[in-house]
KOLVEXKE-199403 format. One line per 2 residues: number of its first residue (from 0); for each residue x, y, z of N, C-alpha, C, CB. Coordinates in steps of 0.001 Angstrom, whole numbers, plus 500000, padded with zeros to 6 digits. Glycine has a CB too. Layout:
residues N
NUM) X Y Z X Y Z X Y Z X Y Z | ...
END
This chain:
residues 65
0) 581665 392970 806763 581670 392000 807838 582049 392716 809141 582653 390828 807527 | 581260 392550 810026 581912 392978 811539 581287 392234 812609 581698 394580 811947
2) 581910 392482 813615 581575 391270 815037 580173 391667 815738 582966 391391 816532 | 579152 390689 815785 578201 390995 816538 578166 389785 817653 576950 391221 815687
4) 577785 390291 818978 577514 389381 820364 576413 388364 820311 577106 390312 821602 | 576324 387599 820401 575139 387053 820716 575079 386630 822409 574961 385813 819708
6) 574413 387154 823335 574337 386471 824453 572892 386096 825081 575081 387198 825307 | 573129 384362 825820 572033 383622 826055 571544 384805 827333 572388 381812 826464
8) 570119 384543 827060 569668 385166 828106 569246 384471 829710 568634 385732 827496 | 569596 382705 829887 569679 381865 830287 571353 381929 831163 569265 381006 829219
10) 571856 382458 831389 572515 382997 831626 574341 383518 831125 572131 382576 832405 | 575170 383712 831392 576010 384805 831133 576857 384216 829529 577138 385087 832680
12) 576344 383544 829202 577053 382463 828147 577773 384135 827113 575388 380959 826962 | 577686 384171 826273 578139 385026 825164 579390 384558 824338 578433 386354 825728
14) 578848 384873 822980 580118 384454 821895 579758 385200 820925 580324 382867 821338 | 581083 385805 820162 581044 386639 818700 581711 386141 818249 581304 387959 818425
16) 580686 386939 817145 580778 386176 815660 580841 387234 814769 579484 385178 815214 | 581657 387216 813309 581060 388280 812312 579683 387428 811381 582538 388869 811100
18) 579425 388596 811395 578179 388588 810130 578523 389960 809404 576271 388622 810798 | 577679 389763 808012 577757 390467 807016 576687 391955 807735 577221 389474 805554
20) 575418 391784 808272 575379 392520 808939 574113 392798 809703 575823 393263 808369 | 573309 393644 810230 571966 393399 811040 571095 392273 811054 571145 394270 810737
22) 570820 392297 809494 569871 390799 809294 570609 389659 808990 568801 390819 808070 | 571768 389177 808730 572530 388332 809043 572981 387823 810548 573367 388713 808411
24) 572931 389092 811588 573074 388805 812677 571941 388289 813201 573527 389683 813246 | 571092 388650 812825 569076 388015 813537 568844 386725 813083 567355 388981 812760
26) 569914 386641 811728 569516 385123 811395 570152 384409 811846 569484 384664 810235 | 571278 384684 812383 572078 383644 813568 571370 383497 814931 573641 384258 814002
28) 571154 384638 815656 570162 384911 816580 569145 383857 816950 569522 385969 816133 | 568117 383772 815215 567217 382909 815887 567931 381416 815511 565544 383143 815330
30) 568483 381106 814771 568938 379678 814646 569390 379538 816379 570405 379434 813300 | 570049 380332 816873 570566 380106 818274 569211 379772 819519 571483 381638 818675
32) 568697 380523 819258 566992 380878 820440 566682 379108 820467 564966 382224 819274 | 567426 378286 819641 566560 376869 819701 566585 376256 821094 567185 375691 818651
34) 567903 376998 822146 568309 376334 823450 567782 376973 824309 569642 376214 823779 | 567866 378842 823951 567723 379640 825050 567531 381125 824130 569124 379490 826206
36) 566296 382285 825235 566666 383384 824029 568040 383807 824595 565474 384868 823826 | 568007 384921 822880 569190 385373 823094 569003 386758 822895 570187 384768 822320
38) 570052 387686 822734 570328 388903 822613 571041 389010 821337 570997 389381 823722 | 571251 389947 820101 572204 390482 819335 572604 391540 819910 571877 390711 818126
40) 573751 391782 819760 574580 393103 820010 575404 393398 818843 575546 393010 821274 | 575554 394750 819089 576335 395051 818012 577485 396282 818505 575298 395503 816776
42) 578906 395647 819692 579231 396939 819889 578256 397562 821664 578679 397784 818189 | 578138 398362 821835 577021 398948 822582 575319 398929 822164 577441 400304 822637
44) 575041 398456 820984 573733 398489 820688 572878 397141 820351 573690 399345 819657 | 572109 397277 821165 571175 395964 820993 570680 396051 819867 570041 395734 821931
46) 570833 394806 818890 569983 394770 817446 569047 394094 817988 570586 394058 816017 | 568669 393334 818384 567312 392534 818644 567365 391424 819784 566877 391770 817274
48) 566241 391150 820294 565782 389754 821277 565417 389043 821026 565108 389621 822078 | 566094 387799 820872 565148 386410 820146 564648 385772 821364 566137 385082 819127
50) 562917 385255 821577 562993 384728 822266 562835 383006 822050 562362 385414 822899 | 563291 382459 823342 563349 380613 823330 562284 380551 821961 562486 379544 825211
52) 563035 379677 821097 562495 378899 819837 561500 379718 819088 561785 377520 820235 | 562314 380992 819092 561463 381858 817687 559871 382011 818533 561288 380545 815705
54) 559798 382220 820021 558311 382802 819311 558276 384192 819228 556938 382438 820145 | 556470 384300 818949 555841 385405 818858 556174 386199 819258 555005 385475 819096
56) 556564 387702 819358 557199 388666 820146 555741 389236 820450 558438 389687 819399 | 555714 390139 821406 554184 390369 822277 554254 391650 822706 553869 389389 823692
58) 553967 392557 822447 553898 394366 822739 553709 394343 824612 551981 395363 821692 | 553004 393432 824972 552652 393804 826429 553762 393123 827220 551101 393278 826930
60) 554597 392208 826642 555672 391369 827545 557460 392144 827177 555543 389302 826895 | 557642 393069 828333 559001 393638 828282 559652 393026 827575 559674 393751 829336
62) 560003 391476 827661 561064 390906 827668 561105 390303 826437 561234 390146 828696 | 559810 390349 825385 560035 390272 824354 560589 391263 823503 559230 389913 824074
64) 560451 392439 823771 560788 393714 822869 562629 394489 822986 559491 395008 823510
END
């Protein structure tokens, strides 16, 4: 178990949480994206970008990747 960030990308909101661990943190992640995307962190390292309500992530849109 250790603390990962989640912060809205909607603006400066942020709250941690533990999870068991990477993919436990993505699965909080997107349950969260239902309001706003979000960010995982882990520490200094971004685990992933959820964007607003789980969509599609898109190779040509920065802000999905």
């Amino acid at each position: 178990m250790t603390h990962y960030s989640f912060r809205s990308l909607q603006g400066a909101l942020s709250q941690n949480i533990v999870c068991r661990d990477d993919l436990d943190a993505l699965d909080e992640g997107v349950r969260r994206a239902g309001k706003s995307a979000v960010e995982v962190w882990h520490g200094a390292r971004l685990v992933a970008r959820v964007k607003l309500g789980n969509a599609p992530l898109n190779a040509r849109d920065s802000r999905s990747l």
